[in-house]
C-alpha positions, -999 to +999 in steps of 0.1 A: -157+003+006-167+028-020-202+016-021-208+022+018-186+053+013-210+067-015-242+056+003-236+069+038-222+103+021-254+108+001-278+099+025-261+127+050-260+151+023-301+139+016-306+146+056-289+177+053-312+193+028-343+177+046-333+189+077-328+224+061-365+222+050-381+209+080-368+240+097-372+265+074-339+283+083-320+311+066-295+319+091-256+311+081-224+323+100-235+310+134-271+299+131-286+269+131-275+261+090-239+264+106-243+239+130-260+217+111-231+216+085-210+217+111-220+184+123-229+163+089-188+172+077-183+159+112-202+130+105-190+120+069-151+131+078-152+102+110-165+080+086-139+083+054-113+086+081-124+052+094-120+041+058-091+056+054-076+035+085-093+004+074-076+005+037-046+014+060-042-019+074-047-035+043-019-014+030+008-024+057-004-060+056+003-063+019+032-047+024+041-069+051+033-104+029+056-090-002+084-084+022+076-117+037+075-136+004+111-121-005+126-131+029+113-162+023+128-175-011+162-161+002+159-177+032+150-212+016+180-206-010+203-205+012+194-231+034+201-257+006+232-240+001+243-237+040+261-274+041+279-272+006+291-235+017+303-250+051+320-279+035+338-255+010+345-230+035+362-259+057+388-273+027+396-235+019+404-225+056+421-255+066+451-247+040+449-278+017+433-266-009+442-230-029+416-217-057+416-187-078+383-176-053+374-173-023+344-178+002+340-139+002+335-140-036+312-161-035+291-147-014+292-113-031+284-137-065+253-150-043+242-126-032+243-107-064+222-133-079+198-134-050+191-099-056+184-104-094+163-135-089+136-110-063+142-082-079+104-078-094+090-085-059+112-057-044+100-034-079+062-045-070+065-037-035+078-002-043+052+007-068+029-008-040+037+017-014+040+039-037+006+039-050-010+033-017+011+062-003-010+087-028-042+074-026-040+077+014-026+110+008-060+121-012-079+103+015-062+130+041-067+158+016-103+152+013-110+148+055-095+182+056-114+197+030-147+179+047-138+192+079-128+227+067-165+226+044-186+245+065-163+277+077-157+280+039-196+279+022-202+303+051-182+329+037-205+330+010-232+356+017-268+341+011-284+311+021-286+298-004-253+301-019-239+288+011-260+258+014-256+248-023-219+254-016-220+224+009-244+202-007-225+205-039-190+202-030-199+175-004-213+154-031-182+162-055-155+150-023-178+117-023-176+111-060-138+122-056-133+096-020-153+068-043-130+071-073-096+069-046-115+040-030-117+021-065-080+028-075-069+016-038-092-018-045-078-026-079-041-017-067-042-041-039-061-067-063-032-063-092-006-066-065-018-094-055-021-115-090+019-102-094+029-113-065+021-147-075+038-145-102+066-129-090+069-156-062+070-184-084+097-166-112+115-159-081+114-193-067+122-206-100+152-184-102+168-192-068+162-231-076+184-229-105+210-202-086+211-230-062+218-260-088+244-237-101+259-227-070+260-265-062+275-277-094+302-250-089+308-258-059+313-293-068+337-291-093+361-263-074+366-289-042+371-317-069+406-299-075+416-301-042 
């Protein structure tokens, strides 16, 4: 993304100083230099806002597979552990047998150890949104600044200064948008490569709650 991004943005910026030249104007405030700032920042904001959008999407859908992922090692946990909980849950109800525990604490015990076992996906996926939340953020901050470019070089009171105003900053916000662009490529990349590891630890971790939990289990209704 950053290499389109820096390639569109310097090739308007190049137009915009040929296009300065071909017409050999000098008039700011409401001339023709006006308009033709007016509509490059146009230009290059529709285009970082379409970037913006597009790493957007990416955002939600990794946001979407982490809380996926989670849901999915709880949900495969405690279907192994749906019939032993029944069984137990039967012998306690039914009056005949009388332990120091009951299904409630056991649940709260599960639970509890369900929440340990994904507890670095639900820390990734925090960090995640976090993350992507500023570099969107900067994204935003930089359309505005684009958009607002023009009204604010024209305030300057040459020509010059107020074209130099645009081409400059315009190619600093590019430099800026490319950098965001990078940050938001190798976050989504890093996430990534932890979530894979996270996955597995977690499934790891809910494999041996659930041997535990069945083991337990096992020897409590062996004293009924």
């Amino acid at each position: 993304m950053s290499l389109m991004c820096t390639f569109v943005v310097v090739l308007i910026v190049t137009l915009f100083s040929q296009q300065l030249k071909a017409n050999d104007v000098q008039t700011t405030n409401t001339g023709p230099v006006t308009g033709v700032m007016e509509s490059l920042a146009y230009n290059v904001a529709s285009i970082t806002d379409e970037l913006n959008l597009e790493l957007g999407s990416k955002i939600e859908r990794t946001s979407s597979s982490l809380l996926g992922n989670m849901e999915v090692v709880i949900a495969n946990a405690m279907s192994e552990l749906s019939t032993p909980i029944y069984e137990a849950d039967q012998k306690l109800t039914s009056g005949t047998c009388e332990l120091d525990w009951s299904m409630n604490d056991l649940r709260k015990r599960i639970d509890g150890e369900l929440q340990e076992c994904t507890q670095d996906i639900s820390e990734i996926m925090q960090a995640f949104e976090s993350d992507a939340a500023g570099i969107t953020s900067a994204l935003q901050t930089f359309i505005d600044e684009i958009v607002n470019l023009p009204v604010v070089c024209n305030m300057l009171t040459t020509f010059s200064s107020s074209t130099n105003c645009f081409v400059n900053r315009m190619a600093d916000i590019n430099i800026e948008i490319g950098k965001q662009l990078k940050v938001a490529s190798n976050t989504l990349l890093r996430t990534r490569q932890l979530t894979q590891s996270s996955v597995a630890a977690a499934e790891k971790c809910t494999s041996n709650m659930v041997a535990g939990t069945q083991r337990f289990l096992t020897e409590e209704m062996a004293k009924c």
